[in-house]
C-alpha positions as CSV (number, residue, x, y, z in Angstrom):
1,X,109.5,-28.1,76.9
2,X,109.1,-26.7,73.5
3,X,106.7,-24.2,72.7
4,X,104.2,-25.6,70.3
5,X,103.8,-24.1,67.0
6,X,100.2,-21.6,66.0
7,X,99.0,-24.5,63.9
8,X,99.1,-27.4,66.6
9,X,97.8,-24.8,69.4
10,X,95.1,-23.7,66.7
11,X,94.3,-27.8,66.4
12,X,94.0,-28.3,69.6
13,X,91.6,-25.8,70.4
14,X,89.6,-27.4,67.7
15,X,89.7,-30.5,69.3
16,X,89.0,-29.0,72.5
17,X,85.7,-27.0,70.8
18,X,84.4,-30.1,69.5
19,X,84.1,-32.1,72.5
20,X,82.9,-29.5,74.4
21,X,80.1,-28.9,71.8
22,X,79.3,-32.6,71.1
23,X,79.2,-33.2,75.2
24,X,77.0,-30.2,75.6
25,X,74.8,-31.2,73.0
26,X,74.3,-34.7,74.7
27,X,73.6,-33.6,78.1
28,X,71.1,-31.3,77.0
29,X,69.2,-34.0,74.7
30,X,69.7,-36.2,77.9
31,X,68.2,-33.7,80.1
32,X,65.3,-33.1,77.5
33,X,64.7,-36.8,77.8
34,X,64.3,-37.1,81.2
35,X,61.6,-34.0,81.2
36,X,59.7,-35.9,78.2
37,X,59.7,-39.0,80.4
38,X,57.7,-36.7,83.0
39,X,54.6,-35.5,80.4
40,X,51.4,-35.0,81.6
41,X,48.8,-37.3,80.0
42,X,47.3,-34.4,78.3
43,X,50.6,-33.9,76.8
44,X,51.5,-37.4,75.7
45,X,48.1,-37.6,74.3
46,X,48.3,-34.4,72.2
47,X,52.1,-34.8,71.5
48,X,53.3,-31.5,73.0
49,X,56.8,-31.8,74.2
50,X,57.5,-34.4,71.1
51,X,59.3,-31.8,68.8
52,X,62.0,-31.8,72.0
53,X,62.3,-35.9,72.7
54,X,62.9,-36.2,68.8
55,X,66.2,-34.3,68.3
56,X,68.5,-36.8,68.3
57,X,72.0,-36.8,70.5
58,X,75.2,-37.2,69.1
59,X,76.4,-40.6,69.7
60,X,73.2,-42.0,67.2
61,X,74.4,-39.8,64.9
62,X,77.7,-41.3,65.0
63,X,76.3,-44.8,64.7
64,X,74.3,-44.2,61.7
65,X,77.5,-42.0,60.0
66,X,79.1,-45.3,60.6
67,X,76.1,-47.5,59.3
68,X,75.6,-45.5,56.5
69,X,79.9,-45.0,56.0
70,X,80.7,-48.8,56.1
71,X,78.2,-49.1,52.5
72,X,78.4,-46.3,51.2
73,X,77.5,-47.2,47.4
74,X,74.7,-49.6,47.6
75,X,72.2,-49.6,45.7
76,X,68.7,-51.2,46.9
77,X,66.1,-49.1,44.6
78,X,65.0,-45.4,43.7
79,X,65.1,-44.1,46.9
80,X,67.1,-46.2,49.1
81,X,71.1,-45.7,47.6
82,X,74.0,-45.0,49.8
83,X,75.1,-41.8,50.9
84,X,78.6,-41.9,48.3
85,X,76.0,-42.7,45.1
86,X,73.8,-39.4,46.1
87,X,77.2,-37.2,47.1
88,X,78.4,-38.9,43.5
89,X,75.4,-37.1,41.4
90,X,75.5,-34.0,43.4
91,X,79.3,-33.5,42.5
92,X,78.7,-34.3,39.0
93,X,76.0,-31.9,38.3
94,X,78.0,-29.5,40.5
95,X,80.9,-30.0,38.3
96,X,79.4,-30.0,35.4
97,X,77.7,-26.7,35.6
98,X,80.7,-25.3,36.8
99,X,82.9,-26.3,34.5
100,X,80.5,-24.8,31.4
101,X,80.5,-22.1,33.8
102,X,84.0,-21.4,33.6
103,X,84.2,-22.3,29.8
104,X,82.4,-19.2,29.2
105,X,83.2,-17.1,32.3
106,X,86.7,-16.6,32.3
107,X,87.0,-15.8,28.5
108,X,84.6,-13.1,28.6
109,X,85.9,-12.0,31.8
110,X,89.1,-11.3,29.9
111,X,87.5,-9.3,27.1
112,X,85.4,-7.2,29.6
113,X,89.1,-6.9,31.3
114,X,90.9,-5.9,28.6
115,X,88.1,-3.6,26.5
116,X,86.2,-1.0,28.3
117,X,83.9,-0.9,25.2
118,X,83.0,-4.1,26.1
119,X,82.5,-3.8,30.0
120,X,80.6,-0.7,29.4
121,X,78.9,-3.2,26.4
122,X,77.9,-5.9,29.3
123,X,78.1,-4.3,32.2
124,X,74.1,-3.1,32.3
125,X,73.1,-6.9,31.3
126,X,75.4,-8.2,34.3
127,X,74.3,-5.5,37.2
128,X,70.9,-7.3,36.0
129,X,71.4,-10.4,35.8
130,X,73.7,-11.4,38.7
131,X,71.3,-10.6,42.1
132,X,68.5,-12.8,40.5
133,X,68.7,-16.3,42.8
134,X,69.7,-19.1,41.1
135,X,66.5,-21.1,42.5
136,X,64.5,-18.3,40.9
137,X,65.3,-19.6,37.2
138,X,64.6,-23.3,38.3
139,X,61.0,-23.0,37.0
140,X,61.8,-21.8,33.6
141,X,64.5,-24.3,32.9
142,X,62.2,-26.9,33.7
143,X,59.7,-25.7,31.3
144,X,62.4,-25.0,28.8
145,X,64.7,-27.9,28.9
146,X,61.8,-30.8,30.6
147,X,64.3,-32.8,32.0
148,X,65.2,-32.5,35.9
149,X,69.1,-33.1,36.1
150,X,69.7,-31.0,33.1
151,X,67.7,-28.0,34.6
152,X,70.2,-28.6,38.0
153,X,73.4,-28.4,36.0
154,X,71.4,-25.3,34.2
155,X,71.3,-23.6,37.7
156,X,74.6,-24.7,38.8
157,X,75.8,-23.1,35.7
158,X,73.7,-19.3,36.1
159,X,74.9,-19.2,40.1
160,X,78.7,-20.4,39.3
161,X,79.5,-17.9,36.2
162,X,79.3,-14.4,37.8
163,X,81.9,-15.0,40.4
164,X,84.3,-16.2,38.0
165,X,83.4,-13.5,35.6
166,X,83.5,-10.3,37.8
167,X,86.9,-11.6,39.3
168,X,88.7,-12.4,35.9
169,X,87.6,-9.0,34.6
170,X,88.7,-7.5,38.1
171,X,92.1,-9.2,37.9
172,X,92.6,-8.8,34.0
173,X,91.6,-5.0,34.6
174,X,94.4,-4.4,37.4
175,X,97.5,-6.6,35.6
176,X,100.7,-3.6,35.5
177,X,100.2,-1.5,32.4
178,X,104.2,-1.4,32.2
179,X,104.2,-5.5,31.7
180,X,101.9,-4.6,29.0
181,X,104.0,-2.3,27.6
182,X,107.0,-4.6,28.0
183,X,104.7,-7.0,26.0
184,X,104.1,-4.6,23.4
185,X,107.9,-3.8,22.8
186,X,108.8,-7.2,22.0
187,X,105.7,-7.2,19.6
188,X,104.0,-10.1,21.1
189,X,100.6,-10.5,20.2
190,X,97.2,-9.8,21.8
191,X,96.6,-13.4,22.5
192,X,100.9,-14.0,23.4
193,X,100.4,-11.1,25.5
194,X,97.0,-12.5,27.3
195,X,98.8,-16.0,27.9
196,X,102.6,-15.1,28.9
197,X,101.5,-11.8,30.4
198,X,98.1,-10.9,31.8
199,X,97.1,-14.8,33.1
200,X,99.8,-15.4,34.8
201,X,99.4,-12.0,36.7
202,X,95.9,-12.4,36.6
203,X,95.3,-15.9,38.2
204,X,95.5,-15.2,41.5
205,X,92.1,-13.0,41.1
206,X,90.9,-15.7,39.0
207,X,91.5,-18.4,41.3
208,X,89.7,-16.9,43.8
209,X,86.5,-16.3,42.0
210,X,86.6,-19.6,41.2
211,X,86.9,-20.4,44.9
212,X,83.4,-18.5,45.6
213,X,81.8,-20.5,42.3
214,X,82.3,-23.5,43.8
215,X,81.0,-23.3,47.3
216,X,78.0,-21.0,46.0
217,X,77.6,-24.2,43.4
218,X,77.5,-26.5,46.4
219,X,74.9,-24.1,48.4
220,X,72.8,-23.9,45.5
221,X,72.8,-28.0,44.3
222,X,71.9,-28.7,48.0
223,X,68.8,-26.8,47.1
224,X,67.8,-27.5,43.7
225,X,68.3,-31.2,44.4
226,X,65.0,-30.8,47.1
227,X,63.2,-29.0,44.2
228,X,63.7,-32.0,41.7
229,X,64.0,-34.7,43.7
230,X,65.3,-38.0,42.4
231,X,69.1,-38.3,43.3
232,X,71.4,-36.2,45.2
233,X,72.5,-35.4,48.4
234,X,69.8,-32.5,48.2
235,X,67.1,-35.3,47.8
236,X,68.5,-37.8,50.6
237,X,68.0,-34.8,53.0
238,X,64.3,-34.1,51.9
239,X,63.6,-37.9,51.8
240,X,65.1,-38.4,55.4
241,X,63.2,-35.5,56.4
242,X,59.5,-37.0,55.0
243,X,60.7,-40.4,56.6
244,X,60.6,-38.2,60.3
245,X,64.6,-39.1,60.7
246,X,66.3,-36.5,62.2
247,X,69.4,-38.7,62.6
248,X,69.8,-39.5,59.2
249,X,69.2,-35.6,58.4
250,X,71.4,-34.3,60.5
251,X,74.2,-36.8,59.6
252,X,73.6,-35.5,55.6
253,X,74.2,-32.2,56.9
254,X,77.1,-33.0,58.3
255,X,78.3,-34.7,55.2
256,X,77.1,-32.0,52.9
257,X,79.5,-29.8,55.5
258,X,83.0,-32.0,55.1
259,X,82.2,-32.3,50.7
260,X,82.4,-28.6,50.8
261,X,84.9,-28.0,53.0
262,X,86.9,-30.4,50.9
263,X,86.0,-28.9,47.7
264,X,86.8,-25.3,49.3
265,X,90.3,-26.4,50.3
266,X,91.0,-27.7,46.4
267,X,90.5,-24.5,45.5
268,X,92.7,-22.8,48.1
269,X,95.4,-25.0,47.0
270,X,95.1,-24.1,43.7
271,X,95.6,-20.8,45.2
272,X,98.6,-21.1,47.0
273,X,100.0,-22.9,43.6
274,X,99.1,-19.6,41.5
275,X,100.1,-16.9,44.2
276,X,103.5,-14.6,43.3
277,X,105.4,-12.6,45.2
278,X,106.2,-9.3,43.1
C-alpha cells in the first residue's frame, strides 16, 4: 500500500480533530442537560444552573448554519438581513480602509526605505502612533467625521497602515546594495530603479505585511461593528447576543472564522506568486 503523502496524513488528522471535538462538545452539553433536568426548586426558581442548560450543542448549530446558509441575502428590515448581506458590509468597509491603507502605506514605506533622513524624519511619529488601539480612535472619528460607517473604514484604515508600512520600509531597506549599483550603472532612474529593481526584491516583505493588515483589519471590524451598530457581521453578533441566542452567536463566530481564514489564504497566495529564489 502506498504511503500517503504529509498533506493527506496532515488532513486527516484534521478530520480526525474535528470530530473528536465536535463529539466531545455534544456529550458534555448532553450531560449538562441531564444535570439541569435534576435542579432543585430553589434553583429552577432562582435560575442557577441556567448559564450551563443554555450553551447550545453542536448539531443546532449546524441547523441554523444551514437555515441561515440556504438565504443568505434576504433582506426583511434593519435588523433582520441575512448573514452574506452583513459579511458583505463588513468586507467592504474592511476593504476599503485597507485599500486607502495601502495607498498611502506602501509609498511612504519606500521613502522611509530608501532615505534614512526620512525614517529618522518619521520614525519618532510612528514608535508613537502605532501601539495606540485602533478602537481607541473610534470616539474621535465619530465626533470628527459624524457618520458611523465612515468612522469604521477610518479605523480599518489607522489599524491596517502600520503593518504595511514597517514591512515595505523593512524590505525596501534590505534589497542588495549591488543590484542598486547595477541599477545605477546602467543610469536608470530613481523611480526605474524603485520599479524594475527594489519592488520586485522587495515584495515578498511587502506581501507579508500586507498579510498581517488584513487579518488585524478583520479583528478590528469585528469590533468596531459592535461599537456602531447598524450592519455588519460585528452587529449580527451583538444583536444575536441581546436576542439571548447563543446558537446564532456562536454560528457568526464561526463564520467570522472561515471569512478570515479565506481572506488570510488570498494573501498567502499572493505570497507564493511574489516569492524568488536568489
Amino acid at each position: 500500500m502506498e504511503r500517503l503523502s504529509e498533506n493527506r496524513r496532515a488532513a486527516i488528522w484534521s478530520v480526525v480533530l474535528l470530530f473528536v471535538g465536535l463529539f466531545v462538545w455534544e456529550i458534555s452539553i448532553s450531560a449538562q442537560t441531564v444535570n439541569t433536568g435534576e435542579l432543585t426548586e430553589y434553583e429552577l426558581l432562582t435560575g442557577a444552573g441556567t448559564a450551563k442548560a443554555g450553551v447550545p450543542p453542536p448539531s443546532e448549530v449546524v441547523v441554523k448554519a444551514w437555515q441561515e446558509l440556504s438565504n443568505p441575502f434576504y433582506d426583511a428590515g434593519p435588523n433582520d438581513k441575512g448573514i452574506g448581506i452583513q459579511i458583505g458590509y463588513s468586507i467592504y468597509r474592511v476593504l476599503t480602509g485597507y485599500f486607502l491603507a495601502a495607498i498611502i502605506a506602501i509609498p511612504l514605506g519606500f521613502l522611509i526605505g530608501m532615505s534614512s533622513v526620512a525614517y529618522k524624519a518619521l520614525n519618532p511619529f510612528i514608535q508613537v502612533l502605532r501601539p495606540i488601539s485602533p478602537l481607541a480612535w473610534m470616539p474621535l472619528a465619530l465626533f470628527i467625521i459624524q457618520d458611523s460607517e465612515a468612522s469604521a473604514i477610518f479605523v480599518i484604515f489607522i489599524c491596517s497602515i502600520w503593518p504595511m508600512l514597517l514591512n515595505t520600509a523593512f524590505g525596501v531597506a534590505g534589497v542588495r546594495e549591488d543590484w542598486v549599483n547595477v541599477a545605477r550603472t546602467h543610469e536608470l532612474g530613481a523611480f526605474k530603479t524603485a520599479f524594475t529593481v527594489v519592488l520586485p526584491a522587495a515584495a515578498p516583505t511587502i506581501v507579508t505585511g500586507m498579510r498581517i493588515s488584513i487579518g488585524i483589519a478583520w479583528l478590528v471590524i469585528v469590533a468596531a461593528e459592535m461599537l456602531v451598530g447598524g450592519t455588519g457581521i460585528g452587529y449580527y453578533v451583538w444583536n444575536e447576543w441581546n436576542n439571548l441566542d447563543l446558537t446564532s452567536v456562536i454560528f457568526s463566530i464561526l463564520m467570522i472564522g472561515i471569512v478570515g481564514m479565506f481572506l488570510d489564504a488570498a494573501f498567502g497566495l499572493l505570497q507564493r506568486r511574489v516569492a524568488y529564489v536568489e
